[in-house]
Every structure is written in C-alpha cells, then in structure tokens.
C-alpha atoms as an extended CHARMM CRD file, in Angstrom:
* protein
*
       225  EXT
         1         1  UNK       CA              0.0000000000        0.0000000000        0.0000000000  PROA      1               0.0000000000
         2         2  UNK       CA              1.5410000000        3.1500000000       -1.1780000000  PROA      2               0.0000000000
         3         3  UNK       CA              2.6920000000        5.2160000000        1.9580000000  PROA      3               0.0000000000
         4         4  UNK       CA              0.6700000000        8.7830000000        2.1260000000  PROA      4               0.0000000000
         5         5  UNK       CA              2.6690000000       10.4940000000        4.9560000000  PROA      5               0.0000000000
         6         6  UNK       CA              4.0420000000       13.8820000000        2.8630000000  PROA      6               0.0000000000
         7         7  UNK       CA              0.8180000000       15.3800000000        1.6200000000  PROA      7               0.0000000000
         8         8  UNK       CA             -0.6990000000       15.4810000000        4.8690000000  PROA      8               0.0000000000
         9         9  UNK       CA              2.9350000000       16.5070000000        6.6150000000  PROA      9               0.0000000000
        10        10  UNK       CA              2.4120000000       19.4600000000        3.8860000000  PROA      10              0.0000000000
        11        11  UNK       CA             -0.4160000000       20.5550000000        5.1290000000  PROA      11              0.0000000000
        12        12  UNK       CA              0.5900000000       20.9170000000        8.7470000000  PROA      12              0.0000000000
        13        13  UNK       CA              3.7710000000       22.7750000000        7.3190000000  PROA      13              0.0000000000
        14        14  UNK       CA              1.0040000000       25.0080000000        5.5830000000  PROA      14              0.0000000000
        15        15  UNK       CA             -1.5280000000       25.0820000000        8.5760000000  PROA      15              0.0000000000
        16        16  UNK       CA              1.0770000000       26.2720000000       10.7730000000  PROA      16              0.0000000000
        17        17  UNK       CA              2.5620000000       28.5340000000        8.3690000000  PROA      17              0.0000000000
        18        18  UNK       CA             -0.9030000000       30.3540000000        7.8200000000  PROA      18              0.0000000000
        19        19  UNK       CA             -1.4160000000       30.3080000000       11.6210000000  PROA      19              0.0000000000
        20        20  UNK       CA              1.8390000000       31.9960000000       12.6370000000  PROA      20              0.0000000000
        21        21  UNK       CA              0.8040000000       34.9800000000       10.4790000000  PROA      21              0.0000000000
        22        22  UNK       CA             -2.4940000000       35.2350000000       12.0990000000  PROA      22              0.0000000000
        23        23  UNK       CA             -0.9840000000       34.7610000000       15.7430000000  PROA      23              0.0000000000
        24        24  UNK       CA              1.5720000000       37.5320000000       14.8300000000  PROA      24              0.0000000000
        25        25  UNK       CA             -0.4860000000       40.0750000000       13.7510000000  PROA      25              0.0000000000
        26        26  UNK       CA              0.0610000000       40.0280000000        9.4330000000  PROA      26              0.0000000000
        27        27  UNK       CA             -3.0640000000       38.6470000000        9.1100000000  PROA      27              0.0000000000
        28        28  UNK       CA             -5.6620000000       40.4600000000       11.1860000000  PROA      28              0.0000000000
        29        29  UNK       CA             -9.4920000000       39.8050000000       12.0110000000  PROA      29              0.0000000000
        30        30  UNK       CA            -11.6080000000       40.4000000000        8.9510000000  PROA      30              0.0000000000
        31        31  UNK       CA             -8.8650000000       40.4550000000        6.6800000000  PROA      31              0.0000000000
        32        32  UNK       CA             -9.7350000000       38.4500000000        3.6860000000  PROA      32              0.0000000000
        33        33  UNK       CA             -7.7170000000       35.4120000000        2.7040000000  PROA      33              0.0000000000
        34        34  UNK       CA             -6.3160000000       35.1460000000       -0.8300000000  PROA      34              0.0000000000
        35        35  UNK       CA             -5.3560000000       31.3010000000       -1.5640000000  PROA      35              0.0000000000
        36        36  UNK       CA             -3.2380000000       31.6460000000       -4.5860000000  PROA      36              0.0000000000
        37        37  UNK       CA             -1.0830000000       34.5460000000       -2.8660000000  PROA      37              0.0000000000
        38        38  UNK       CA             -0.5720000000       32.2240000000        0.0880000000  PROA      38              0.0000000000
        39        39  UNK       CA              0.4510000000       29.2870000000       -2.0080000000  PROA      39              0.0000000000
        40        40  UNK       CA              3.0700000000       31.5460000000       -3.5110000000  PROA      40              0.0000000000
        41        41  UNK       CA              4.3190000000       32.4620000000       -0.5300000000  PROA      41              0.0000000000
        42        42  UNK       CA              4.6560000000       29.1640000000        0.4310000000  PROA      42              0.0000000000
        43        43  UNK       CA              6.2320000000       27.6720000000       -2.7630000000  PROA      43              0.0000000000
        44        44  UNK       CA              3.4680000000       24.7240000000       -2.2480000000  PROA      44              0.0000000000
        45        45  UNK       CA              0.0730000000       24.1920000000       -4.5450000000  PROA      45              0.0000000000
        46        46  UNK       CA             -3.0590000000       25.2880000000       -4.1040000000  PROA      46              0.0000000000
        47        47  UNK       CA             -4.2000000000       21.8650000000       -2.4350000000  PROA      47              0.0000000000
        48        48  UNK       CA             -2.2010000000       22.0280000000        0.6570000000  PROA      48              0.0000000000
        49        49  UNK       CA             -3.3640000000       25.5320000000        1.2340000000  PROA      49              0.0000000000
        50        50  UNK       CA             -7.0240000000       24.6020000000        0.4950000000  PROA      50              0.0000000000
        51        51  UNK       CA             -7.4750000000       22.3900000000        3.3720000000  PROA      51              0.0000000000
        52        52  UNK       CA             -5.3650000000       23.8450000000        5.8620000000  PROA      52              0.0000000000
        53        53  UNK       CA             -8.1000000000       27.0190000000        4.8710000000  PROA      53              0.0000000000
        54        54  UNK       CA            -10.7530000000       24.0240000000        5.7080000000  PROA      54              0.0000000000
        55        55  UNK       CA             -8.7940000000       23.6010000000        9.1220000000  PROA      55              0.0000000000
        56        56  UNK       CA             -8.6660000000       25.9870000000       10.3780000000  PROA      56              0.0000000000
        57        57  UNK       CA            -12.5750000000       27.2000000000        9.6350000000  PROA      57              0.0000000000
        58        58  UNK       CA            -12.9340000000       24.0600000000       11.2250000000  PROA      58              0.0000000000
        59        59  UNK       CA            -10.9560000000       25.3880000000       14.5600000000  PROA      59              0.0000000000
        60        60  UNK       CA            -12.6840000000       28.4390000000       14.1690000000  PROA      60              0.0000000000
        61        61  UNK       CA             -9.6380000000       30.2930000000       13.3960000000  PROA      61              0.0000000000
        62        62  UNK       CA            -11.0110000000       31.2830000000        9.5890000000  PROA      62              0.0000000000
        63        63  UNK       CA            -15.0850000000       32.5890000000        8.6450000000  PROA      63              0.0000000000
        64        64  UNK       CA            -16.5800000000       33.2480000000        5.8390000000  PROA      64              0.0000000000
        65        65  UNK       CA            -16.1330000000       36.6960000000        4.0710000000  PROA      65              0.0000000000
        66        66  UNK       CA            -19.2110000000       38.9840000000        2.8800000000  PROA      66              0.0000000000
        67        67  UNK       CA            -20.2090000000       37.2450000000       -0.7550000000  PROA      67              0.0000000000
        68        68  UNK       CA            -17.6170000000       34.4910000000       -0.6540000000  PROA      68              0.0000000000
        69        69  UNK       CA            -13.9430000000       33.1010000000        0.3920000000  PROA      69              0.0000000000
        70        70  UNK       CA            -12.7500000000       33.2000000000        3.8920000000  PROA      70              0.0000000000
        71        71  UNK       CA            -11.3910000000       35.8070000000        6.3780000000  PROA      71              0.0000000000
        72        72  UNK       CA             -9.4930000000       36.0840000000        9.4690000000  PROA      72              0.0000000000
        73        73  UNK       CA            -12.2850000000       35.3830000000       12.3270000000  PROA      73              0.0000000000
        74        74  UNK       CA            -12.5700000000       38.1210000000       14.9090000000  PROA      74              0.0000000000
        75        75  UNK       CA            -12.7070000000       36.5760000000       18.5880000000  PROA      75              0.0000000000
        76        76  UNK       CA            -15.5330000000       36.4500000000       20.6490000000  PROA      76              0.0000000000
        77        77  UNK       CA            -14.6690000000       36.4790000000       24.6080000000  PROA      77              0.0000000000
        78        78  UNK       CA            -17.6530000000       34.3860000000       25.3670000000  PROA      78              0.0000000000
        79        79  UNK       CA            -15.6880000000       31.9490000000       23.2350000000  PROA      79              0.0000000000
        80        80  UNK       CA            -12.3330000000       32.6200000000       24.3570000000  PROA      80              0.0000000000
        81        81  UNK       CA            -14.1920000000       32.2380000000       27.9340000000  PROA      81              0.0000000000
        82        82  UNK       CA            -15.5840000000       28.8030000000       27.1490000000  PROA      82              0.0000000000
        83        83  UNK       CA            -12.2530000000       28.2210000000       25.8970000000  PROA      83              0.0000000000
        84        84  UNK       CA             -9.9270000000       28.8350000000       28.8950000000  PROA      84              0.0000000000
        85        85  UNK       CA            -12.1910000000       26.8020000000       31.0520000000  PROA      85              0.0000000000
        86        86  UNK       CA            -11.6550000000       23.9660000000       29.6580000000  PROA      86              0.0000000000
        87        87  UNK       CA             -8.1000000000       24.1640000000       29.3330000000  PROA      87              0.0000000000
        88        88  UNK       CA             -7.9320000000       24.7240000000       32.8690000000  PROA      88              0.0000000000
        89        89  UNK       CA             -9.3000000000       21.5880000000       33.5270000000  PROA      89              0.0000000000
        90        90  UNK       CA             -6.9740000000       19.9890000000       31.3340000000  PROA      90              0.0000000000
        91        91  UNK       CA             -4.1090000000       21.7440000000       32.5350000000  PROA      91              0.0000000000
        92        92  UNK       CA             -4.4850000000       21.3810000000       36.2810000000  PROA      92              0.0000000000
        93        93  UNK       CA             -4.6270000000       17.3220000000       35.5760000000  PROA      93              0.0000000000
        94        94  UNK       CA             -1.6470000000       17.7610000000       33.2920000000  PROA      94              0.0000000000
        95        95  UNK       CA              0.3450000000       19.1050000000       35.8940000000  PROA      95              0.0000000000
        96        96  UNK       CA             -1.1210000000       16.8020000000       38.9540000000  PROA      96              0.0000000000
        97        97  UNK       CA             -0.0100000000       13.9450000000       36.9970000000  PROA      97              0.0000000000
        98        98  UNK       CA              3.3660000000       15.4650000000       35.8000000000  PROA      98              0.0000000000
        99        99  UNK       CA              4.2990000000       15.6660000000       39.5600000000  PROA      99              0.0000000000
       100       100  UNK       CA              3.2240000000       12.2680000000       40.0220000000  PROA      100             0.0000000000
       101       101  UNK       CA              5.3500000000       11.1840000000       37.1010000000  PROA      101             0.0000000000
       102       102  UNK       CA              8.4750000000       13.7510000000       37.8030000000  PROA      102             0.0000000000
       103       103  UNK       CA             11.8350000000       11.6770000000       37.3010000000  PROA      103             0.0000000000
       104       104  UNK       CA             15.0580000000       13.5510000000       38.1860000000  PROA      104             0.0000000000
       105       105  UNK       CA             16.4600000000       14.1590000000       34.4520000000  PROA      105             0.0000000000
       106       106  UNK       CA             13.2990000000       15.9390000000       33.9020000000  PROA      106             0.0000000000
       107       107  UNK       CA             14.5790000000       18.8800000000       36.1040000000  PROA      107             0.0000000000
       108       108  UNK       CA             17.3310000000       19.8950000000       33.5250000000  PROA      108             0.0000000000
       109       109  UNK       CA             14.9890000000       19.2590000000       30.7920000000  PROA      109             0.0000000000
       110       110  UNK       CA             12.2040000000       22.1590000000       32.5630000000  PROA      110             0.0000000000
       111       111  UNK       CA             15.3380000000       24.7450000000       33.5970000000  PROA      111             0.0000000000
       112       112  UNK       CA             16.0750000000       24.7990000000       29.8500000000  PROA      112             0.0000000000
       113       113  UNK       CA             12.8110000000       25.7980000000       28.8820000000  PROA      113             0.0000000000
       114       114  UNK       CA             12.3470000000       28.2230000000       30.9760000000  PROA      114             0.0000000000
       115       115  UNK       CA             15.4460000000       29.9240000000       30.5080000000  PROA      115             0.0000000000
       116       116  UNK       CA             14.0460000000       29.5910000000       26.6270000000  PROA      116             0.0000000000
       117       117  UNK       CA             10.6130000000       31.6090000000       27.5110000000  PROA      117             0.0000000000
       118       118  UNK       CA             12.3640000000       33.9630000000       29.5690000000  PROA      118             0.0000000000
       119       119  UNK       CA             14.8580000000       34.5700000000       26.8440000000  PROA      119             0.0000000000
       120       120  UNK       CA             12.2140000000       34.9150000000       23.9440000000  PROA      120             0.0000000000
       121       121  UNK       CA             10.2910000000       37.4050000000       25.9980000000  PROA      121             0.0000000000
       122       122  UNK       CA             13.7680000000       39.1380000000       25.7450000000  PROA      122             0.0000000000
       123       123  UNK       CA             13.9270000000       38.9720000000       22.0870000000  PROA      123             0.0000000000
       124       124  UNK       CA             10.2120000000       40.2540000000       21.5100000000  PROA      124             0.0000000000
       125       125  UNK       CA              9.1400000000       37.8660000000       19.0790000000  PROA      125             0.0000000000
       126       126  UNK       CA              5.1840000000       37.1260000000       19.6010000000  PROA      126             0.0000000000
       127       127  UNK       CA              5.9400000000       33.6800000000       17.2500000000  PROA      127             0.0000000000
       128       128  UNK       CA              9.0530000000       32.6750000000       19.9470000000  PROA      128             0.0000000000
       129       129  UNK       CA              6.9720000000       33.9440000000       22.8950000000  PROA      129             0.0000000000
       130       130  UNK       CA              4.1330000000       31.5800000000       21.6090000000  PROA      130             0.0000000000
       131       131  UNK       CA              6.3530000000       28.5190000000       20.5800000000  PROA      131             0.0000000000
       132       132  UNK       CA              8.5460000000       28.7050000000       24.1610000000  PROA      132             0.0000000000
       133       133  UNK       CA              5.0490000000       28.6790000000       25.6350000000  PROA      133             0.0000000000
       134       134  UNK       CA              3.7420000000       25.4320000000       23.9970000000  PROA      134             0.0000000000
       135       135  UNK       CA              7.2240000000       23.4040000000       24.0730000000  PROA      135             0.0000000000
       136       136  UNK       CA              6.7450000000       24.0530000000       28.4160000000  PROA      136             0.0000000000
       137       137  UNK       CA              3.5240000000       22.9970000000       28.0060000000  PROA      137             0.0000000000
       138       138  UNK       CA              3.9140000000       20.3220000000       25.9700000000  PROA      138             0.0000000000
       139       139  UNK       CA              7.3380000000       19.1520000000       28.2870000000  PROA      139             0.0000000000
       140       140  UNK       CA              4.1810000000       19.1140000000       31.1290000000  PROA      140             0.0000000000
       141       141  UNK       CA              1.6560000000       17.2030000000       28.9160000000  PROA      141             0.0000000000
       142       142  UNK       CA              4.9600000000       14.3940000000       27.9400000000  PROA      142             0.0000000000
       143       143  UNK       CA              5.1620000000       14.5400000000       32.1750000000  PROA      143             0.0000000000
       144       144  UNK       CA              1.8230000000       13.4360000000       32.9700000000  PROA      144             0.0000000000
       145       145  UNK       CA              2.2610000000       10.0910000000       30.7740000000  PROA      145             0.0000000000
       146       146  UNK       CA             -1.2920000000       10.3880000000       29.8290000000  PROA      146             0.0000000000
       147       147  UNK       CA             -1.3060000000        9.4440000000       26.0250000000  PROA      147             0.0000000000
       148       148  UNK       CA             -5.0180000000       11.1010000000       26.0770000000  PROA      148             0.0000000000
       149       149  UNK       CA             -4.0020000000       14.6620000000       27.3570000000  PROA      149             0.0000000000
       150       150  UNK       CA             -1.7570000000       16.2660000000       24.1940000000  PROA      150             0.0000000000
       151       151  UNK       CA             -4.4250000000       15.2720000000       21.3280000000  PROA      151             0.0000000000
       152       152  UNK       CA             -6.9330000000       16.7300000000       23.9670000000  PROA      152             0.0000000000
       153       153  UNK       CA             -5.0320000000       20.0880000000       23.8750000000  PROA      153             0.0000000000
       154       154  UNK       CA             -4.4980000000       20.3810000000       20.2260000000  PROA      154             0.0000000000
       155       155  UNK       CA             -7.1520000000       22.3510000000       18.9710000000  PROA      155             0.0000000000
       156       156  UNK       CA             -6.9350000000       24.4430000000       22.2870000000  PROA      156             0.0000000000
       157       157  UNK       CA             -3.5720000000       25.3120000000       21.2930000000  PROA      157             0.0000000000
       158       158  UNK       CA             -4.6630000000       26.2880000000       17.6600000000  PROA      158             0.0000000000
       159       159  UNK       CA             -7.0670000000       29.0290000000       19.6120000000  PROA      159             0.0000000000
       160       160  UNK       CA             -4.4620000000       29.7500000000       22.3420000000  PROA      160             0.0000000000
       161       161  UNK       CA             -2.0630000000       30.7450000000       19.8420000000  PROA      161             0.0000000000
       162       162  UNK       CA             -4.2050000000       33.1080000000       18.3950000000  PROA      162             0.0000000000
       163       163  UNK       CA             -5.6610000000       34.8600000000       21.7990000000  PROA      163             0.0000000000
       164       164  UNK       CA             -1.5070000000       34.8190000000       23.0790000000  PROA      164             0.0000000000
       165       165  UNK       CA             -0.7240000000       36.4420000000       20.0540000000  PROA      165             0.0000000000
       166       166  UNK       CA             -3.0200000000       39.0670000000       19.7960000000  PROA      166             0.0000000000
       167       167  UNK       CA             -2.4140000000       40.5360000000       23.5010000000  PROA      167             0.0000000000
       168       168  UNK       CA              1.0790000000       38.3870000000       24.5110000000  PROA      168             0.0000000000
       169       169  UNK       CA              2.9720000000       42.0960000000       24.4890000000  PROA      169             0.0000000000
       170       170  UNK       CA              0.3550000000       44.2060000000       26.2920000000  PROA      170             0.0000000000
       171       171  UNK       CA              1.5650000000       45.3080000000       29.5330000000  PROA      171             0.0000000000
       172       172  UNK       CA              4.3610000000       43.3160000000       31.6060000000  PROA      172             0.0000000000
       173       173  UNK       CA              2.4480000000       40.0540000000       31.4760000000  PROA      173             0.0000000000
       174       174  UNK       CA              5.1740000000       38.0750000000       28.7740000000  PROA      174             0.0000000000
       175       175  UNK       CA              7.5010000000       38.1650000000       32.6150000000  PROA      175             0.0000000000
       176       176  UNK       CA              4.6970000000       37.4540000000       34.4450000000  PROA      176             0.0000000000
       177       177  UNK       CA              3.9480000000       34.2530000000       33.1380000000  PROA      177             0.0000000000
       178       178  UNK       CA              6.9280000000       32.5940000000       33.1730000000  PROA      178             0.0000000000
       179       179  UNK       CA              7.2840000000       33.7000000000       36.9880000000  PROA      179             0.0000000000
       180       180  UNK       CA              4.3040000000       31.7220000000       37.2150000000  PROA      180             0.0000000000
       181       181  UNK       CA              5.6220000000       28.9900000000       34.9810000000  PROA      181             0.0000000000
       182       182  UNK       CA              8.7060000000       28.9600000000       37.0380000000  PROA      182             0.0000000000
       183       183  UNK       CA              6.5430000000       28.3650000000       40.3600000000  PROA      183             0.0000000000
       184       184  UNK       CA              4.4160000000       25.7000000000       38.8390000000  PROA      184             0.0000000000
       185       185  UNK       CA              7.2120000000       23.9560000000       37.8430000000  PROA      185             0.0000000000
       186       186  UNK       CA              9.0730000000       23.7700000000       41.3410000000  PROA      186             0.0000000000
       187       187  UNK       CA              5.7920000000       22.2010000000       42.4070000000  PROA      187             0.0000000000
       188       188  UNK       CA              5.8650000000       19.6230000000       39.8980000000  PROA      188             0.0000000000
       189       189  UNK       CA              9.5840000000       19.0270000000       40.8310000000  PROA      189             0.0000000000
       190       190  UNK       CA              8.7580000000       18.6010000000       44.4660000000  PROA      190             0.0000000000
       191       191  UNK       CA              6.5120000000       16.0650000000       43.4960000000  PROA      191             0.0000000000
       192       192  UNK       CA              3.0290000000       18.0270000000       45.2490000000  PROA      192             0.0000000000
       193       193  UNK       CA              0.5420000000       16.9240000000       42.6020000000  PROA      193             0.0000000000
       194       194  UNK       CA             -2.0430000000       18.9220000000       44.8340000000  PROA      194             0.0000000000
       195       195  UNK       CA             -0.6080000000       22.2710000000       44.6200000000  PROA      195             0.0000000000
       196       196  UNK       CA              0.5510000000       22.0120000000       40.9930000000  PROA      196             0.0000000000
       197       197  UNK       CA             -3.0450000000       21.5570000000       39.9960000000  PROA      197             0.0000000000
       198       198  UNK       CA             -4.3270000000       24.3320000000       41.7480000000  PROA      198             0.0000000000
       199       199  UNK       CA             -1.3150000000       26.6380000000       40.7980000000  PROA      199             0.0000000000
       200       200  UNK       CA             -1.7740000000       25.7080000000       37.2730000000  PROA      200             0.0000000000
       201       201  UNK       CA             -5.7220000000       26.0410000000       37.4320000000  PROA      201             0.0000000000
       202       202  UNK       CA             -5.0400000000       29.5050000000       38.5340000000  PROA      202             0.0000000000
       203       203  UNK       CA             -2.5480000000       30.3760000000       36.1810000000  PROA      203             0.0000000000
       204       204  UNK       CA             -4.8880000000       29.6640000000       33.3790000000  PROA      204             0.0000000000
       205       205  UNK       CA             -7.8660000000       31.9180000000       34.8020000000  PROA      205             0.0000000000
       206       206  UNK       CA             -5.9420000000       34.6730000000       35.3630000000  PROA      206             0.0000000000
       207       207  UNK       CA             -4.0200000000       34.2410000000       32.1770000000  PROA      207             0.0000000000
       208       208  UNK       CA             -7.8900000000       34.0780000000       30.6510000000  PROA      208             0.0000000000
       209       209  UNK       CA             -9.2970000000       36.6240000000       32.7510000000  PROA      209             0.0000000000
       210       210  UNK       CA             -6.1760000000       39.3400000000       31.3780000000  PROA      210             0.0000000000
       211       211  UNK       CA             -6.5900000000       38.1760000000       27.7690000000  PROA      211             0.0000000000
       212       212  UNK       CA            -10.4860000000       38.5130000000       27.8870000000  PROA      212             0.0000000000
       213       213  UNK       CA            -10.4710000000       42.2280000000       29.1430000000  PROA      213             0.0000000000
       214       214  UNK       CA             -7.9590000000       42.9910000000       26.1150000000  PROA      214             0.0000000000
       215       215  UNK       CA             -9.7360000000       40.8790000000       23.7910000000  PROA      215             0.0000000000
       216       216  UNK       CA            -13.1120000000       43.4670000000       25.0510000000  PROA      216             0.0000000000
       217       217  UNK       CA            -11.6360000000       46.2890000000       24.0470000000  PROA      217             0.0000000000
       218       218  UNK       CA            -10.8990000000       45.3970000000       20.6350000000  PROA      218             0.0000000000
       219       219  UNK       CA            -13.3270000000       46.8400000000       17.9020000000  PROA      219             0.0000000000
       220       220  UNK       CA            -13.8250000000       43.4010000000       16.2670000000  PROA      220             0.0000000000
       221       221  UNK       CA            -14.3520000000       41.7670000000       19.5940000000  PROA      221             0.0000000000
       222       222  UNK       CA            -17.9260000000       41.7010000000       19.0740000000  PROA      222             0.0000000000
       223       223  UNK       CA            -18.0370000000       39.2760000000       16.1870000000  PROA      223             0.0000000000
       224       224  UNK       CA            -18.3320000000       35.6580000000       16.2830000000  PROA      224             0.0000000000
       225       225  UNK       CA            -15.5670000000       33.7530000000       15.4860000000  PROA      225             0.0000000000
C-alpha cells in the first residue's frame, strides 16, 4: 500500500505557516484570505493551502467573508471564555499527573525551557513567545504520561495561539507568566501533585481573565468567530 505520509505533513507545514501569520499580527481579524497569494508564498500548490483554509474554519480560526472566500475570524470572549475553562481543567490534571510522574532528568529538561521563555520574551518575538510557551507545556503534557491529554489540547492550542498572540505584548504580562511557569514547575519538581493543579488552574484563569479584558476592548471583539 503506497505510503501517504508527505501530503498530509504538507499541510501541517502550511496550517502552521498560515497560523503563525495570524498569531503575529500580518493577518488580522476580517482580513480576507487570498489562496493563490498564500500558495506563492509558500512555494506549495493550491491543495495544501485549500485544506489547511478548511482547518482551520474548522478550529474556528477562519469565517466566511461577505459574498464568498474566507477571512481572518474576529474573537468572541464568550468563546475565548468557554475556551480557557476547559483548558484549565486539562491543565491542572496535566500538571497533577506530571508531579506524580516527575523523574530527576526531567529537572534539567524544565530549567532549559524556561530559561528559553524567559529569553524569547527578551527577544520580543510574539511567534518565539508563543512557541517557548507550547514546548513548556507540551514538556508538562509528555510529564503526565497520559497518552489522552496532548491530542486533547491540540485544537486548544490552535485558539491559544491566536488569543496569546493578539495581547502576549500588552503590559508586563510576557515576565509574568513565566514567573508563574517557574513556580508551577518547582511544584511539579517537588513532586506536590495537589498544589501544581491548583497553581496551574489559577494560572490559566488569570491568564484568561487578562486576555479577555484585552480581547473586550478590541473593535472586532464583538463578532463571532
């Protein structure tokens, strides 16, 4: 049976691609998407592009545009709301069970990243802010040695990226959360599943609760994505 794994590795590469520019503020709510132009950009065919478009309307990421094609969906904080709770959930039994799970050689492995976030907050890239984010996430998710918990988060983390990016530089919260990321993590490390939840339950509502109130005051805000 002839092996199919390229075409759909392409459009990942493409989904991704398209995603990053909507995180990072080049493609902005209600800005209309133009297929061909993105599939020169991206040196790829039309295909690829064409359903990583149907992905991401999917995720809720893309809408339809007035008379036809697609555009940039503007977020909704009801949605972003609904969002966030759930990914507390998620979260706080991530980290429970990372705790749980926490082997020594794991400690290196979590100092590295966060010296990564801390120094991509540094550099002011929303794209490296957003990636260091997800690999310390992710590092948490590999933790909890819960097969069911990453595929869970994956089409949170399609929205995530795009709520991080819009609002990730506002203020001094980029330092803020990896303080907090920092803290969670010395609870996973001291093995007190308990308090890890709860930290990390927290650290999503308030990371919601800031997002939402910038999300608000957006123009577009009231538009459902």
């Amino acid at each position: 049976m002839k092996i199919l794994e390229p075409q759909p590795k392409l459009v990942e590469q493409v989904h991704k691609a398209i995603l990053a520019e909507i995180a990072g503020g080049k493609l902005r709510p209600g800005e209309r998407i133009i297929q061909e132009q993105i599939a020169q950009e991206l040196g790829v065919s039309r295909q690829p592009v064409q359903q990583a478009l149907v992905l991401l309307k999917n995720q809720g990421v893309l809408s339809d545009a007035p008379g036809r094609g697609l555009q940039v969906a503007s977020m909704d904080p009801t949605f972003v709301h609904q969002m966030y709770d759930m990914r507390a959930v998620i979260e706080g039994l991530a980290f429970r069970k990372a705790a749980e799970h926490f082997t020594p050689d794991a400690k290196a492995r979590g100092e590295k990243l966060l010296a990564v976030g801390r120094d991509a907050v540094l550099g002011g890239s929303v794209n490296d802010m957003i990636t260091a984010d997800m690999m310390f996430h992710n590092f948490i998710y590999e933790l909890a040695d819960n097969p069911f918990i990453g595929p869970a988060m994956e089409t949170q983390w399609v929205n995530t990226q795009r709520v991080m990016g819009s609002v990730l530089l506002s203020a001094d919260k980029p330092r803020d959360i990896w303080d907090q990321h920092e803290a969670m993590f010395e609870l996973v490390a001291s093995g007190d599943g308990g308090r890890a939840e709860e930290a990390a339950r927290k650290h999503i509502q308030e990371a919601a609760d800031f997002m939402i109130q910038r999300i608000g005051d957006q123009p577009d805000s009231q538009d459902a994505a």
